[in-house]
N, C-alpha and C positions, 0 to 999 in steps of 0.2 A: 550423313546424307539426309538422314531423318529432319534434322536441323534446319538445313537447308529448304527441305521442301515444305519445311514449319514457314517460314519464315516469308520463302516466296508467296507463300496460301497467303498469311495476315497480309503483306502488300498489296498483294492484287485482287487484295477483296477489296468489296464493291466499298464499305464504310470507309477505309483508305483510300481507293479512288477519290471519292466524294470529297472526304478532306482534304486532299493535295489541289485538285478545282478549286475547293472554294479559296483556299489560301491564297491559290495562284492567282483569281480573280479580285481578292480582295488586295494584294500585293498590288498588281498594275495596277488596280481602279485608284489605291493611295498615290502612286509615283505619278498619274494620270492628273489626278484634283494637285498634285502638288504643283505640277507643271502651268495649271491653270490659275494655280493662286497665282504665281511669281507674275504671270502676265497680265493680271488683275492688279496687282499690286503694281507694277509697269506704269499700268493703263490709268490708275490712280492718282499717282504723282501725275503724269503726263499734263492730268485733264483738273488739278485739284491746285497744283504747288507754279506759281507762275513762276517768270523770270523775273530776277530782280530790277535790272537793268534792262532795259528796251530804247534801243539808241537806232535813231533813224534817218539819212544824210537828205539834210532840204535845200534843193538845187535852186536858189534863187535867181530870176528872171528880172533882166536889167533891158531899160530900153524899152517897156510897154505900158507904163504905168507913170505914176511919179516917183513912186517908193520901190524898193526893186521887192520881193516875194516869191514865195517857193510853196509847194503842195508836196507832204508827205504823207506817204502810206504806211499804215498800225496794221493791216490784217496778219505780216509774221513779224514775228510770232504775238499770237495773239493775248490778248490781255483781257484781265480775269474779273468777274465782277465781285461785288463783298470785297474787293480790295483797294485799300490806301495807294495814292499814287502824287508822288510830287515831280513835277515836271519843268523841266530848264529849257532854254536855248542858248545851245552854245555858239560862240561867233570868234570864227582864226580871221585877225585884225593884224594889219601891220602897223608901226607906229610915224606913219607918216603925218606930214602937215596937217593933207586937208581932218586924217581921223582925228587928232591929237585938236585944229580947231574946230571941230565939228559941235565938242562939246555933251550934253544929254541928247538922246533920242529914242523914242518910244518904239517896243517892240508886243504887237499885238498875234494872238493866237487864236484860231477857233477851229474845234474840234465837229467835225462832221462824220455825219452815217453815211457816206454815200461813200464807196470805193470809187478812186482816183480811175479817173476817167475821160476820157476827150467833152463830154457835155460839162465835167467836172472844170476841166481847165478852162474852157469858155467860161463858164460862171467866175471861178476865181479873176480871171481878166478882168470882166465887168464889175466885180465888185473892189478890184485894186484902183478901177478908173473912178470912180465915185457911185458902184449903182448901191443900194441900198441893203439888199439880202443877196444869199445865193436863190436862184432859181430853182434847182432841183435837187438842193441838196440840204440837208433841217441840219440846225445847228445845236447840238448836245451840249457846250461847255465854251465860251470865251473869257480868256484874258488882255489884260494890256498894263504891261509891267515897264519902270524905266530902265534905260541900258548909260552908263559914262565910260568911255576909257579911262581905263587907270594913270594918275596923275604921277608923274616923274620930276623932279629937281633938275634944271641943263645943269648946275654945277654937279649935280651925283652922275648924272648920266656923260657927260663929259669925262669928268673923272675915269668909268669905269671903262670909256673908250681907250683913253689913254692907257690903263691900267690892262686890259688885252686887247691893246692893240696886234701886238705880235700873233698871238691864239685865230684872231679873224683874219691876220693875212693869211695863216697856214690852211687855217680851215674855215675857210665864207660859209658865212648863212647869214638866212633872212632874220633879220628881227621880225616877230612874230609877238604877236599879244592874244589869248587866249583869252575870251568872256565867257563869262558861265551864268546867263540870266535868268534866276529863278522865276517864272510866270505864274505858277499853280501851287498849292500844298495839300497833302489830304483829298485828292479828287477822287469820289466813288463812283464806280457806275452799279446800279443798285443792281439790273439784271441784264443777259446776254445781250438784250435788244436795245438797250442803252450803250453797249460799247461803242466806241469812236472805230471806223476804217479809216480814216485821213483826216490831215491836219492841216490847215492852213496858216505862212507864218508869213508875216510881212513885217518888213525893218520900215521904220519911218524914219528915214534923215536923208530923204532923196536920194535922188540917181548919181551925186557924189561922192557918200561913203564908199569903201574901197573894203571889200568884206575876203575874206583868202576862202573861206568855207562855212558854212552854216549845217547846226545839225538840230536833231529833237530827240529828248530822253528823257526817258518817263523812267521813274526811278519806286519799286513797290518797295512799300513800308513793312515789311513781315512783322506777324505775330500771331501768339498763339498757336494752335497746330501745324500752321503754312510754317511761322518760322522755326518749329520743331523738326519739321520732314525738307527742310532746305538744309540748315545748318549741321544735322544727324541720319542723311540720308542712308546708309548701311544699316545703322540700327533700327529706322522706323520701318525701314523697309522690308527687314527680315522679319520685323514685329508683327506689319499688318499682312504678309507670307503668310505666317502662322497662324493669325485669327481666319485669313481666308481657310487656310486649307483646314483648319479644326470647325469653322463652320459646314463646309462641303460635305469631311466624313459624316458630323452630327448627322445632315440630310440623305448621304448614303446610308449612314447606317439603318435610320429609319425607312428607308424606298426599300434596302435590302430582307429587313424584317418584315414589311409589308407582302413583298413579292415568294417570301419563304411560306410564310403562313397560306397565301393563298394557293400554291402551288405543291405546299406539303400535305393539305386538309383533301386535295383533290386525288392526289396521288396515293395516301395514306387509309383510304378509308375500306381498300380491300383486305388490306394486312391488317387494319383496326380489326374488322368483322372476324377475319378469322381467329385474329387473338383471342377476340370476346368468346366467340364458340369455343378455343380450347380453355379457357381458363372455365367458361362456364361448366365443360362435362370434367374438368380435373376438382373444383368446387363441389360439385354433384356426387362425385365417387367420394372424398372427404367425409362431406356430409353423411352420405350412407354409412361409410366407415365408424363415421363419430356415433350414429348411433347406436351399429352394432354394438360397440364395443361399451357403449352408456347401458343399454341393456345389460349385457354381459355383466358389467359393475353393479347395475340395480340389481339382477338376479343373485350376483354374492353378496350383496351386502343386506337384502333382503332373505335369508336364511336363516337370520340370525336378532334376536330378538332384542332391541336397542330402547334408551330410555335418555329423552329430552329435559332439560330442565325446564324449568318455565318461570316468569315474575311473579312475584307475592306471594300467598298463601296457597296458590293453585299447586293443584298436584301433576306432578310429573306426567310427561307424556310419555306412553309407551309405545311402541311397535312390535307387533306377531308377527313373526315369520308367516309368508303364504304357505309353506312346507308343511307349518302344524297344520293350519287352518283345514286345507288340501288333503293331510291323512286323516283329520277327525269326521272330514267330511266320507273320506273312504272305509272307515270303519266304522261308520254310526249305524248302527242296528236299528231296522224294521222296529214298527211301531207296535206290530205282533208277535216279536220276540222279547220283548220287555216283559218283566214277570212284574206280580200284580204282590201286594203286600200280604195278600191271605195265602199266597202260592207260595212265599220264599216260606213263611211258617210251612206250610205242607211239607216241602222240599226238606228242610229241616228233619221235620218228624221223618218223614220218607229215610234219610240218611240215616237217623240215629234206629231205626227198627232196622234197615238193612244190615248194619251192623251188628244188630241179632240173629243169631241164626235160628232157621224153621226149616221145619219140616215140610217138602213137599207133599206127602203123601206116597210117594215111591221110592221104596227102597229105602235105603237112610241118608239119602242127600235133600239137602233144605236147600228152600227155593222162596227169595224175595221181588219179585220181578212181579207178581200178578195184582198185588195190592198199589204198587207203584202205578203204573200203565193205568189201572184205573182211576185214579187221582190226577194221572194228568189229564185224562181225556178229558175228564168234568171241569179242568182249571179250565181248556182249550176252551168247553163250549162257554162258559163264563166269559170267557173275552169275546169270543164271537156274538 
């Protein structure tokens, strides 16, 4: 039972408390930054890694112009500056007469800032009819590259009729010819405000080509970090996760250090003072103690009469006990009890005649006492 209520005590004290908070708060606040790395990292790619491919379908306008033309729009997905871009126009052709003798014809492109627009498409008119600029729209980047349909053998292409024939009765389709006309290579746009919103494409071989679909695609050249985080998206992405979220902690850990100190020095400085005061009177009672007890050791060890060495020729040091010192000073005799050199001879003689015996004068007992007595008195008055 003891055990028990040992045991609940160390938990539910307050230092326990305390540490289970902070764990718990430093637990969320990691699962918290971690969450925010990943979205960061997200947010990253999103706004950093473009798409490679950007293909755009240009609806070309026959019937207003001489040459028929289309206006396409670039704002989605948008396109990235600092980046390579080579750009085609592609054209679904059938392989009929007039296209096959049509021959070369030139296919022109110009990249504009302005989003595709009704003021947009009026300019585009005017300038397919002959007018000189767009109007309201600034032109970033033109091309004018040549276009040929691909030339065919009648004896191959014959041949190859005869040869599925059967295949085209079972299953019709159009002969179709696919051009892929490169206009651009390497087009940068240095910064955001130089990106193209719309494009302007115009076929020149008059209002008689015979065109099945026209499109525009811009095609990014990756390298370096861009074609690192495209080609190895899982790894760079878990990678730059973890620089985020290990730069976060760094900055918590510092905010949390910052906010400890300032909130422990505030909180801390009752329980400082009273430490100070007991540590100072348990200090203070030591100290007494120590001297007691130094005393105690000087007084035995100063009892006893001790002798130091010393360097060179010098003579030794000694120490007297205060004990002697102390009793000579207790038994030193009066300065008028000190006998004088003519008195100890007195004293002397005195002794050796006492030693004699005499006759009082009464009776037959002898008596030395009166010749003494007088010899002292005359030493006394001598000193005095």
């Amino acid at each position: 039972m003891e055990t028990f209520q040992e045991t609940a005590r160390v938990v539910t004290s307050k230092p326990v408390q305390r540490a289970v908070v902070n764990i718990a708060l430093l637990v969320s606040g990691a699962v918290t930054l971690l969450c925010l790395a990943a979205v960061a990292s997200v947010l990253f790619f999103q706004n950093f890694v473009p798409d490679q491919f950007v293909t755009t379908p240009v609806h070309l306008q026959y019937g207003l112009s001489s040459n028929p033309y289309g206006v396409a729009v670039l704002a989605v997905p948008m396109l990235k500056s600092q980046q390579d871009y080579d750009i085609s126009v592609t054209l679904s052709m059938p392989r009929s007469p007039p296209n096959v003798e049509r021959g070369n014809f030139m296919v022109s492109l110009y990249l504009l800032g302005s989003e595709n627009s009704d003021a947009l498409a009026v300019s585009a008119r005017r300038f397919a009819n002959g007018h000189p600029d767009f109007e309201q729209s600034s032109v970033l980047f033109t091309s004018r590259r040549l276009a040929l349909l691909p030339y065919i053998d009648p004896v191959v292409s014959l041949a190859s009729r005869i040869l599925f024939l059967l295949y085209h009765l079972i299953v019709p389709t159009a002969q179709t010819c696919v051009m892929k006309i490169p206009v651009a290579e390497r087009v940068v746009f240095p910064t955001d405000s130089a990106i193209p919103s719309s494009a302007y494409v115009e076929v020149e071989a008059g209002q008689g080509i015979q065109i099945y679909s026209a499109s525009l695609t811009m095609t990014a050249q990756l390298s370096g970090l861009r074609w690192l985080m495209f080609h190895y998206r899982l790894l760079t992405f878990v990678t730059f996760t973890m620089l985020f979220w290990v730069c976060e902690l760094a900055f918590m850990s510092v905010a949390w250090a910052i906010f400890s100190s300032l909130t422990g020095s505030s909180s801390g400085e009752p329980e400082h003072k009273a430490l100070k005061g007991q540590r100072r009177s348990t200090t203070e009672g030591l100290t007494e103690s120590d001297d007691f007890d130094e005393n105690d050791e000087g007084d035995d060890t100063s009892d006893y009469p001790q002798q130091f060495p010393t360097y060179g020729k010098q003579p030794a040091l000694k120490h007297e006990p205060d004990v002697k010192v102390k009793d000579e000073e207790e038994h030193k005799q009066p300065l008028y009890e000190i006998p004088v050199a003519g008195e100890e001879a007195d004293d002397e003689e005195e002794d050796a005649e006492d030693k004699s015996p005499r006759d009082s004068g009464i009776g037959t007992s002898y008596s030395g006492e009166g010749s003494s007595s007088v010899r002292k008195r005359s030493s006394r008055s001598r000193l005095e």
